[in-house]
mmCIF file as gemmi writes it, N, C-alpha and C atoms, coordinates in Angstrom:
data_model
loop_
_atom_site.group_PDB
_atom_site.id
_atom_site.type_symbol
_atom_site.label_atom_id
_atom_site.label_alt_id
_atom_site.label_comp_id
_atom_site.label_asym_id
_atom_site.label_entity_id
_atom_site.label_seq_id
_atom_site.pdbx_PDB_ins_code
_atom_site.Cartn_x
_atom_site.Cartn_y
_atom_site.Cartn_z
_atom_site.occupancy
_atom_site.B_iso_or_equiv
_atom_site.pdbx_formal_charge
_atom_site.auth_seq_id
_atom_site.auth_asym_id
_atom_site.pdbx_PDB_model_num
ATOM 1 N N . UNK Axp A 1 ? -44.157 13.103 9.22 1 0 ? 1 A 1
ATOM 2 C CA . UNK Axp A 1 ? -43.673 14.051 10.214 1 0 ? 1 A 1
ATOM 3 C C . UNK Axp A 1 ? -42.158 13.937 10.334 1 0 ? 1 A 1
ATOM 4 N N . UNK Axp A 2 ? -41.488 15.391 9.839 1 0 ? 2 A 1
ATOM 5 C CA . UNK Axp A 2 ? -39.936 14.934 10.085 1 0 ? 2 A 1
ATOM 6 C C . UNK Axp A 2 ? -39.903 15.598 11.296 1 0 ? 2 A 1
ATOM 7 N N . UNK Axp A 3 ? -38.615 15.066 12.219 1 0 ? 3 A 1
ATOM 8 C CA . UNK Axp A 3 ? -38.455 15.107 13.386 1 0 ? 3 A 1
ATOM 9 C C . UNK Axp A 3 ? -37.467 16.265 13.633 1 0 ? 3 A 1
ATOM 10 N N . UNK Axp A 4 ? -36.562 17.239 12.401 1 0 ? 4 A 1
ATOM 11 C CA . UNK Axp A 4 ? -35.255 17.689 12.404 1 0 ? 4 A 1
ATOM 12 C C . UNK Axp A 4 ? -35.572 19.034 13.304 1 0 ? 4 A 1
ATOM 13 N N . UNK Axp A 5 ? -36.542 19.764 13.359 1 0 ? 5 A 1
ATOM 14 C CA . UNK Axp A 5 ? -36.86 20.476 14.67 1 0 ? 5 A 1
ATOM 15 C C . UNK Axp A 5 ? -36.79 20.068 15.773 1 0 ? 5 A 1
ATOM 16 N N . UNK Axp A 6 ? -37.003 18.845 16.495 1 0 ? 6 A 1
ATOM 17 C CA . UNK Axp A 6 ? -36.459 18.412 17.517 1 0 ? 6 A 1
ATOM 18 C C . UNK Axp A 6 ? -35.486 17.922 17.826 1 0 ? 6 A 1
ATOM 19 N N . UNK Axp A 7 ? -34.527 17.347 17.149 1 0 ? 7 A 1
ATOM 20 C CA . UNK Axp A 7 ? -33.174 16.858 17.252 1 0 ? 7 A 1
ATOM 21 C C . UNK Axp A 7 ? -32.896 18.297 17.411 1 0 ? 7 A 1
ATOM 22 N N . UNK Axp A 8 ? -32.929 18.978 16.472 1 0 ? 8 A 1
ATOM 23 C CA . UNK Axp A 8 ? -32.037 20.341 16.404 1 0 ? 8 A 1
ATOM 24 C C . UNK Axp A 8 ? -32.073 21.003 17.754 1 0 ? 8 A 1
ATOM 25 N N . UNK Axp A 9 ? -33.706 21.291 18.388 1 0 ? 9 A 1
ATOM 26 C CA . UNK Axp A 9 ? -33.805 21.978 19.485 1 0 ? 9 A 1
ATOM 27 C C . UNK Axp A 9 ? -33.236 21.157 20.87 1 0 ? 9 A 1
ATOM 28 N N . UNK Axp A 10 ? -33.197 20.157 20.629 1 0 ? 10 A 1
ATOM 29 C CA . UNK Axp A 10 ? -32.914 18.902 21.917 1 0 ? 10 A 1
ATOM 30 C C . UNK Axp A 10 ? -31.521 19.456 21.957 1 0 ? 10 A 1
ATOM 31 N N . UNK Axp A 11 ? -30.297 19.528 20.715 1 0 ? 11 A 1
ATOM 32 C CA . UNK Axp A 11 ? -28.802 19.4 21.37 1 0 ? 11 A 1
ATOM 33 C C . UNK Axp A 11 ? -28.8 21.522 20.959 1 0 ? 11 A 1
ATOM 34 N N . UNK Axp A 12 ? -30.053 22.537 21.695 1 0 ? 12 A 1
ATOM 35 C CA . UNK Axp A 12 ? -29.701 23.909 21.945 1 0 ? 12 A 1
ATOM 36 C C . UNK Axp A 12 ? -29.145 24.526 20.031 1 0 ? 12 A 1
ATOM 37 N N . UNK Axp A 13 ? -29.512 23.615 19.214 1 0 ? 13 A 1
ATOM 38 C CA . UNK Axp A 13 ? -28.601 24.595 17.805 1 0 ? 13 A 1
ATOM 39 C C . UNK Axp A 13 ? -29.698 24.801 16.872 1 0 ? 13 A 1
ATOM 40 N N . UNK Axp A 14 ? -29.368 26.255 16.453 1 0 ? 14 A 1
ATOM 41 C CA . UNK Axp A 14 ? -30.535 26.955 15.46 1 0 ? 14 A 1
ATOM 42 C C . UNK Axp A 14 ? -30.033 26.543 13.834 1 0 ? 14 A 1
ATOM 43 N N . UNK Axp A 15 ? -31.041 27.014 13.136 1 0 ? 15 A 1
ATOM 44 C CA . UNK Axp A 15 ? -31.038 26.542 11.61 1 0 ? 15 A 1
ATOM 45 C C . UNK Axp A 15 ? -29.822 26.937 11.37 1 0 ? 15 A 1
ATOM 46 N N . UNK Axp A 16 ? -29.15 27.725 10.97 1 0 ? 16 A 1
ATOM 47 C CA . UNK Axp A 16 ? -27.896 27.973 10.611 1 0 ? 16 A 1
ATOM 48 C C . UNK Axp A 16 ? -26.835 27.213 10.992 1 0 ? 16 A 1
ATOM 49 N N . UNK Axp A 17 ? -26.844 26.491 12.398 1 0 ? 17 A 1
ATOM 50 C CA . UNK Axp A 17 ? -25.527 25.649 12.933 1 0 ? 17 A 1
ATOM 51 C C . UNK Axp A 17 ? -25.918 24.191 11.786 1 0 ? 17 A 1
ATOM 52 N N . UNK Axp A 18 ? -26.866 23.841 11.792 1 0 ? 18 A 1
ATOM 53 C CA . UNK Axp A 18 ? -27.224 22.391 10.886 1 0 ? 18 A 1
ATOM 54 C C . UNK Axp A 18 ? -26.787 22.926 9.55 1 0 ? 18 A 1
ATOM 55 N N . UNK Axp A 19 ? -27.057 23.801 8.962 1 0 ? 19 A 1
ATOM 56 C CA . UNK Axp A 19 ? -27.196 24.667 7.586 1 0 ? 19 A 1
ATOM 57 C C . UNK Axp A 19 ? -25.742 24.792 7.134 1 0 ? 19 A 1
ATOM 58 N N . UNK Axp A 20 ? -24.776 24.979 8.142 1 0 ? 20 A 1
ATOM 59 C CA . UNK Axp A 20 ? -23.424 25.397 8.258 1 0 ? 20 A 1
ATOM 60 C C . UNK Axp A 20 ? -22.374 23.911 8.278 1 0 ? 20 A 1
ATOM 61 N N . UNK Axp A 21 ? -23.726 22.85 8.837 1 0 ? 21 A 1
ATOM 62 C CA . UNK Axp A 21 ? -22.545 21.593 8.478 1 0 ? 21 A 1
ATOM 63 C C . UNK Axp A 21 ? -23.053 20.646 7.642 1 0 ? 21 A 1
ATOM 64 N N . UNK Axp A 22 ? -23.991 21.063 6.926 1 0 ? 22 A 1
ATOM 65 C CA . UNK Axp A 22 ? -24.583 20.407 5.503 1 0 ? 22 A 1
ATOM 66 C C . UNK Axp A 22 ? -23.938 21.542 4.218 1 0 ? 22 A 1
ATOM 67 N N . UNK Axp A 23 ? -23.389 22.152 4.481 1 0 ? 23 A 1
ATOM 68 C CA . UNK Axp A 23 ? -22.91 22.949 3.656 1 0 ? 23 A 1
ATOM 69 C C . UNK Axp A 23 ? -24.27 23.684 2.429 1 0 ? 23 A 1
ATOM 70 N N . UNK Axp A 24 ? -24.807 24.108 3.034 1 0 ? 24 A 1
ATOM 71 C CA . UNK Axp A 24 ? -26.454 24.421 2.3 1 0 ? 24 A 1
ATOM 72 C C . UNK Axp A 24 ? -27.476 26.094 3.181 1 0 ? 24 A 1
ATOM 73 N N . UNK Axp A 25 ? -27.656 26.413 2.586 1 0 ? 25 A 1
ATOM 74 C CA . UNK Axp A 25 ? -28.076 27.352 3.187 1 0 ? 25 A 1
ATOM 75 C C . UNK Axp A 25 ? -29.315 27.62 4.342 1 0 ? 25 A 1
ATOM 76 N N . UNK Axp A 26 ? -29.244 28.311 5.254 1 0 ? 26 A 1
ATOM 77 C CA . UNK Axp A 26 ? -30.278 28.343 6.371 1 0 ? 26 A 1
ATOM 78 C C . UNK Axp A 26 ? -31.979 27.928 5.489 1 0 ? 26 A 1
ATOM 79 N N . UNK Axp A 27 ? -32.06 28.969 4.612 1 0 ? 27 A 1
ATOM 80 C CA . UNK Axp A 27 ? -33.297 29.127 3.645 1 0 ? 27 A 1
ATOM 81 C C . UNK Axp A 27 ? -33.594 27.617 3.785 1 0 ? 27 A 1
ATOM 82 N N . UNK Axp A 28 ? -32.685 26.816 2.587 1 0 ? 28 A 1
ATOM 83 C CA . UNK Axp A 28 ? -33.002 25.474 2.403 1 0 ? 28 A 1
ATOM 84 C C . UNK Axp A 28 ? -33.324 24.587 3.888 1 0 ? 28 A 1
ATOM 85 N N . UNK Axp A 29 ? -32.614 24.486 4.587 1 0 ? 29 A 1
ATOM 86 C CA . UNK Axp A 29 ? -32.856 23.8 6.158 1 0 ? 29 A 1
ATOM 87 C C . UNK Axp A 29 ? -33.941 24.153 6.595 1 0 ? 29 A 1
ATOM 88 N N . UNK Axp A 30 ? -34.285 25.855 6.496 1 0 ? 30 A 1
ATOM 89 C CA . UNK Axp A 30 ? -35.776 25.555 7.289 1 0 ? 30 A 1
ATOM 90 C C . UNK Axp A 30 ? -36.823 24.898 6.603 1 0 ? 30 A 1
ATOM 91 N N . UNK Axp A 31 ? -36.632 24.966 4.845 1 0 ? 31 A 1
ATOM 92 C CA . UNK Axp A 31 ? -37.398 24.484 4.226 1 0 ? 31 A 1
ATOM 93 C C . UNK Axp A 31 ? -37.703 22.456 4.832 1 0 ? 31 A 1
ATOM 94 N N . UNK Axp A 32 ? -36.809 22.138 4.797 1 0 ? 32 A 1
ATOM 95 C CA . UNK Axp A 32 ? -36.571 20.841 5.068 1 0 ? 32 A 1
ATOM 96 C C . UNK Axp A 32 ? -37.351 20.278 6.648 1 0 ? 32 A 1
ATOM 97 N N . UNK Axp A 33 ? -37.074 21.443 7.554 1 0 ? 33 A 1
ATOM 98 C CA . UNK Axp A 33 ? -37.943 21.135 8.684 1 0 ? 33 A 1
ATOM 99 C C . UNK Axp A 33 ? -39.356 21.49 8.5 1 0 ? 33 A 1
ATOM 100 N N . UNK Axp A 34 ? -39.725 22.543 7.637 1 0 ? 34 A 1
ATOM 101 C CA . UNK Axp A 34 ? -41.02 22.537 7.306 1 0 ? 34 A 1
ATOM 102 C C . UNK Axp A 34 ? -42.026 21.637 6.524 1 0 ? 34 A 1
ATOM 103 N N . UNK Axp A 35 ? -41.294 20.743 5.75 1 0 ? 35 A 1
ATOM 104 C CA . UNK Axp A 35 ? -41.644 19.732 4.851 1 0 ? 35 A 1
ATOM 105 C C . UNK Axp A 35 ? -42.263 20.63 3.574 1 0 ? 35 A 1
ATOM 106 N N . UNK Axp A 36 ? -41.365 21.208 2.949 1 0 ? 36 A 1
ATOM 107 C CA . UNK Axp A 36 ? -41.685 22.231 1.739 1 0 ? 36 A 1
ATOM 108 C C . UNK Axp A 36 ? -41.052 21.955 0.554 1 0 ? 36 A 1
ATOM 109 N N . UNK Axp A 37 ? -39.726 21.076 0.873 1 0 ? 37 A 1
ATOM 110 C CA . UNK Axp A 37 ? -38.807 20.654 -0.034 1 0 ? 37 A 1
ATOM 111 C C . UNK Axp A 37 ? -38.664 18.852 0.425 1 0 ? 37 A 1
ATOM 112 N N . UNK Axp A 38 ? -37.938 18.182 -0.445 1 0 ? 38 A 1
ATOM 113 C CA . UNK Axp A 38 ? -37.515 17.073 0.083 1 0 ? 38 A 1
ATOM 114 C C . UNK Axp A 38 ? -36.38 17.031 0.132 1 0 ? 38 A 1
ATOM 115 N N . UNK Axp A 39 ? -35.695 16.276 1.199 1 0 ? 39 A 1
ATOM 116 C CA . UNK Axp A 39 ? -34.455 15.831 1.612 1 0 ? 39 A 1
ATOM 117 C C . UNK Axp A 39 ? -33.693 15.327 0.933 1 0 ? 39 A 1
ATOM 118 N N . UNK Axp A 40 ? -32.59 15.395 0.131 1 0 ? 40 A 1
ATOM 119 C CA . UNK Axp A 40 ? -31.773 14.731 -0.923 1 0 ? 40 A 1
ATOM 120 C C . UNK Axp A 40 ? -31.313 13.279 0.238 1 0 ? 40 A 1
ATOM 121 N N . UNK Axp A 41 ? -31.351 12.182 -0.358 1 0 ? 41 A 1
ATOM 122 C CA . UNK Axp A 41 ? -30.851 11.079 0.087 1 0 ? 41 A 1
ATOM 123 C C . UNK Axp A 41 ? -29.319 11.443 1.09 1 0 ? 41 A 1
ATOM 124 N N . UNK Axp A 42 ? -28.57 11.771 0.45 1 0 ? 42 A 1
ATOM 125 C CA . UNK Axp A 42 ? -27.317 12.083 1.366 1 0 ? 42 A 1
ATOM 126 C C . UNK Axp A 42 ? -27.347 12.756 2.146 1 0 ? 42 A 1
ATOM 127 N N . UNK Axp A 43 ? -28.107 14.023 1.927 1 0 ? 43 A 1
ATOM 128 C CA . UNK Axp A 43 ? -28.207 14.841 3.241 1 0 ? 43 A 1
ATOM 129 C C . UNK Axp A 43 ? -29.231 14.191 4.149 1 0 ? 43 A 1
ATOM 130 N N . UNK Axp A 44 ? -30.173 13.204 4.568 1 0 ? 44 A 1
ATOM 131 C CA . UNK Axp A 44 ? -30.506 12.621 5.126 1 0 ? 44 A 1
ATOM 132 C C . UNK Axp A 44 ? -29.549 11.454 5.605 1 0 ? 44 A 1
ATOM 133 N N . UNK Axp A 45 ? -28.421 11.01 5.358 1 0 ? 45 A 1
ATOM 134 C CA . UNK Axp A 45 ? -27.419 10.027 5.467 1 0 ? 45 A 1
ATOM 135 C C . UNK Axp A 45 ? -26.384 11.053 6.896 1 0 ? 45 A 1
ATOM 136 N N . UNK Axp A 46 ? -25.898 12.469 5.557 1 0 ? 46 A 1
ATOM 137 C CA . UNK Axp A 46 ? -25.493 13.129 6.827 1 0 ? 46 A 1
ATOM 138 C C . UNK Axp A 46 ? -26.167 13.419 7.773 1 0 ? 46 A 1
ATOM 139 N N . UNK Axp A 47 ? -27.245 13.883 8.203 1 0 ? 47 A 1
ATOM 140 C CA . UNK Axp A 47 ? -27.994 14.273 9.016 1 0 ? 47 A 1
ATOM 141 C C . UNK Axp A 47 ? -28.193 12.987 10.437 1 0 ? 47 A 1
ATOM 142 N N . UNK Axp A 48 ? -28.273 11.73 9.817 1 0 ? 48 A 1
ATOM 143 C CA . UNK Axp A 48 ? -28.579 10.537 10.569 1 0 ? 48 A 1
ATOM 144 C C . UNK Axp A 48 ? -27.111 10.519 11.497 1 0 ? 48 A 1
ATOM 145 N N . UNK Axp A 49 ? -26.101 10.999 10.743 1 0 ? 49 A 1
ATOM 146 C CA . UNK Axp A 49 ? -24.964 10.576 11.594 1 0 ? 49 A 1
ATOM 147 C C . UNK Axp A 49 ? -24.778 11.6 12.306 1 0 ? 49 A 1
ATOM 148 N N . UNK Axp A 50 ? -24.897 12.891 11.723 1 0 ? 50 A 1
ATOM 149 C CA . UNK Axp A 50 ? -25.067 13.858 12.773 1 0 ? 50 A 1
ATOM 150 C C . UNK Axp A 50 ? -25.866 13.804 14.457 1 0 ? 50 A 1
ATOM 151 N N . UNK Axp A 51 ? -27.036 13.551 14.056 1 0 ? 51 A 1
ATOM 152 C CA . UNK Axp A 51 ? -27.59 13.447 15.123 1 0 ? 51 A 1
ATOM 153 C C . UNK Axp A 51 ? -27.795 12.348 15.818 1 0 ? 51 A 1
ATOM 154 N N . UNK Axp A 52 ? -27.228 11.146 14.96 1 0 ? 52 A 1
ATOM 155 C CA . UNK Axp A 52 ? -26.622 9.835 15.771 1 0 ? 52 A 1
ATOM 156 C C . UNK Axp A 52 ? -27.96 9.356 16.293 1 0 ? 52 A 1
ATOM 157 N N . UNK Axp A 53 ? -28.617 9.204 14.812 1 0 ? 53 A 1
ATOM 158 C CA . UNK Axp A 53 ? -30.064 8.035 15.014 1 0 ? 53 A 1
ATOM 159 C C . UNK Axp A 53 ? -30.252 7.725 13.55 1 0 ? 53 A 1
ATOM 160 N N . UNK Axp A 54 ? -31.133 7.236 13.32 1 0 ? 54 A 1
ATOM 161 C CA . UNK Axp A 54 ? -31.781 6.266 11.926 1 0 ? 54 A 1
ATOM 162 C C . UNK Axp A 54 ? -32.416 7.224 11.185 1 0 ? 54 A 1
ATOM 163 N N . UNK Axp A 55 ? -32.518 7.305 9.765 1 0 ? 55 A 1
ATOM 164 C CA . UNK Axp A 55 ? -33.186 7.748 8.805 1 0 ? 55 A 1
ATOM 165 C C . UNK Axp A 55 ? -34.406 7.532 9.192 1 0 ? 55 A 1
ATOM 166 N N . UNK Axp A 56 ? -35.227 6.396 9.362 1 0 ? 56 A 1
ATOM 167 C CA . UNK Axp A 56 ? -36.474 6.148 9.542 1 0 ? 56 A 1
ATOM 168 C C . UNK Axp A 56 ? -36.493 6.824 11.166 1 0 ? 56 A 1
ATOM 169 N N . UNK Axp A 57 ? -35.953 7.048 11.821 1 0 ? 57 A 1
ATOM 170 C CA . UNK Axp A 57 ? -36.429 8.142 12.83 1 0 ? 57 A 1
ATOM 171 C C . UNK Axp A 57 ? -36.199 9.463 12.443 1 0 ? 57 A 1
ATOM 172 N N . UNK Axp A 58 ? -35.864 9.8 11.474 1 0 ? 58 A 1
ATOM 173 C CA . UNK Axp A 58 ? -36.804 11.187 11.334 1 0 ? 58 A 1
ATOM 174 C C . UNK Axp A 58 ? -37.044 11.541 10.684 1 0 ? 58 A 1
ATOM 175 N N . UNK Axp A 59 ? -37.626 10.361 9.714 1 0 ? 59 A 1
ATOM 176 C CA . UNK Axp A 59 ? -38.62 10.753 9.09 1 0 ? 59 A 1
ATOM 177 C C . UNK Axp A 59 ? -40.154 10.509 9.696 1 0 ? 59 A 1
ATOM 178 N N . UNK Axp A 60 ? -40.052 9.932 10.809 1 0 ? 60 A 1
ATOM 179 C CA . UNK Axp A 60 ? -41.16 9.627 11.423 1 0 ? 60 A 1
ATOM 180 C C . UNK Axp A 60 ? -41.541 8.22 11.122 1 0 ? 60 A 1
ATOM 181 N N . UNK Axp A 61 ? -40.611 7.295 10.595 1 0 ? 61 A 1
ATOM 182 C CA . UNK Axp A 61 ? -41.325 6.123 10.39 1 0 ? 61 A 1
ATOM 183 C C . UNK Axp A 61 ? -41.115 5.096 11.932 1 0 ? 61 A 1
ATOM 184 N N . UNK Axp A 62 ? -40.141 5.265 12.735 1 0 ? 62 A 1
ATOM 185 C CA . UNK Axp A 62 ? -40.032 4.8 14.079 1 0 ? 62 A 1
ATOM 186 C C . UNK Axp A 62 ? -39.799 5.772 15.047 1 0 ? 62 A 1
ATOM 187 N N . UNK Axp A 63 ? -40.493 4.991 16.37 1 0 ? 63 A 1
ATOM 188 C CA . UNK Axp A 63 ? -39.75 5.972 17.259 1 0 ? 63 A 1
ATOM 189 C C . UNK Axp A 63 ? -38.515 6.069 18.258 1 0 ? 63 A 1
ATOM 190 N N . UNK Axp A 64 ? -37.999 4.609 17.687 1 0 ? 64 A 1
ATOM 191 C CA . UNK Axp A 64 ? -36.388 4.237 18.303 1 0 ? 64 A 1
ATOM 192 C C . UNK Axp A 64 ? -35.944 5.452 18.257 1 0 ? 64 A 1
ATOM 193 N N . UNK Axp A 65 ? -35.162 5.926 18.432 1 0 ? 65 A 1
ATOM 194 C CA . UNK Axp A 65 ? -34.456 7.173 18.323 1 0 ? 65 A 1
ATOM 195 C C . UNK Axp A 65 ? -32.418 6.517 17.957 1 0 ? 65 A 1
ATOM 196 N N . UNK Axp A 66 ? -32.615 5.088 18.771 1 0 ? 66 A 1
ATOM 197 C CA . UNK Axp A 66 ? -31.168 4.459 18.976 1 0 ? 66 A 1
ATOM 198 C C . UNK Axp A 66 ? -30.714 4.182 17.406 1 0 ? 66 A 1
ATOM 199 N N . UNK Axp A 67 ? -29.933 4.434 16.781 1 0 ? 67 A 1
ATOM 200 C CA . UNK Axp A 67 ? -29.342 4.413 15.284 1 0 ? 67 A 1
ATOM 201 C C . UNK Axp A 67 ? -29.085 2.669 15.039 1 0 ? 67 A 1
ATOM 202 N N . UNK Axp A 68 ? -29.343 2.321 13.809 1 0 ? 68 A 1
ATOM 203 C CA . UNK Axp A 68 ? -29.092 1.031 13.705 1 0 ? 68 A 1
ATOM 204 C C . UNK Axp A 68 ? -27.492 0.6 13.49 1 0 ? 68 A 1
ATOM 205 N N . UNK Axp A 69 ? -26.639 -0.514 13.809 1 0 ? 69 A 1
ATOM 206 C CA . UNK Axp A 69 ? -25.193 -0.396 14.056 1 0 ? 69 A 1
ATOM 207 C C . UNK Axp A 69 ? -25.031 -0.118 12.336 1 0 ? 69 A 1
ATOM 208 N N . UNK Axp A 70 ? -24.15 0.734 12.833 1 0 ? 70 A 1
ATOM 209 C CA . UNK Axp A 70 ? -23.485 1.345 11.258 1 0 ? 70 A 1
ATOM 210 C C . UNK Axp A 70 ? -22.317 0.199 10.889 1 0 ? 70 A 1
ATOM 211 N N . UNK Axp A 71 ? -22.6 0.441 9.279 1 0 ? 71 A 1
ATOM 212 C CA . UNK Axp A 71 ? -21.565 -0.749 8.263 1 0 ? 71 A 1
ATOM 213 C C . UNK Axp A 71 ? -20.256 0.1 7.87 1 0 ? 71 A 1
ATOM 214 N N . UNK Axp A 72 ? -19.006 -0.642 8.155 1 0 ? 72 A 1
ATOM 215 C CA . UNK Axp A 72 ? -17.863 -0.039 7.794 1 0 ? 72 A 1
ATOM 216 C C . UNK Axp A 72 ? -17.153 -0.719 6.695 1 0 ? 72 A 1
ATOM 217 N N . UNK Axp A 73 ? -17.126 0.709 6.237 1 0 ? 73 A 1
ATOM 218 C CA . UNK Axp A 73 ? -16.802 0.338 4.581 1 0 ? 73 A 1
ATOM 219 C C . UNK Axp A 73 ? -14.909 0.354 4.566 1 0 ? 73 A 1
């Protein structure tokens, strides 16, 4: 169960605002909330920081929502 329909609807922004800062088209994003396509590794990297939680929260593997402390490179 990916979670990116609810992050999205929680901070009020439709497919196109996410679509518009993954640089990728609406088409593809809804695909991604539908579970029709899979998530390229990075755009799951961006996405985590976007919505400022963990990969494994949304993909459904926890339900922390709190992001694990990020490593600075």
């Amino acid at each position: 169960m990916i979670r990116l329909k609810d992050l999205r609807e929680d901070r009020d922004l439709c497919q196109k605002d996410i679509a518009d800062e993954l640089n990728i088209t609406q088409t593809n994003y809804s695909k991604y909330e539908l579970e029709k396509i899979n998530i390229p590794i990075e755009t799951l990297r961006k996405l985590s920081i976007f919505f400022n939680t963990s990969i494994d929260y949304i993909l459904g593997m926890t339900n922390e929502i709190k992001p694990y402390p990020r490593v600075n490179k």
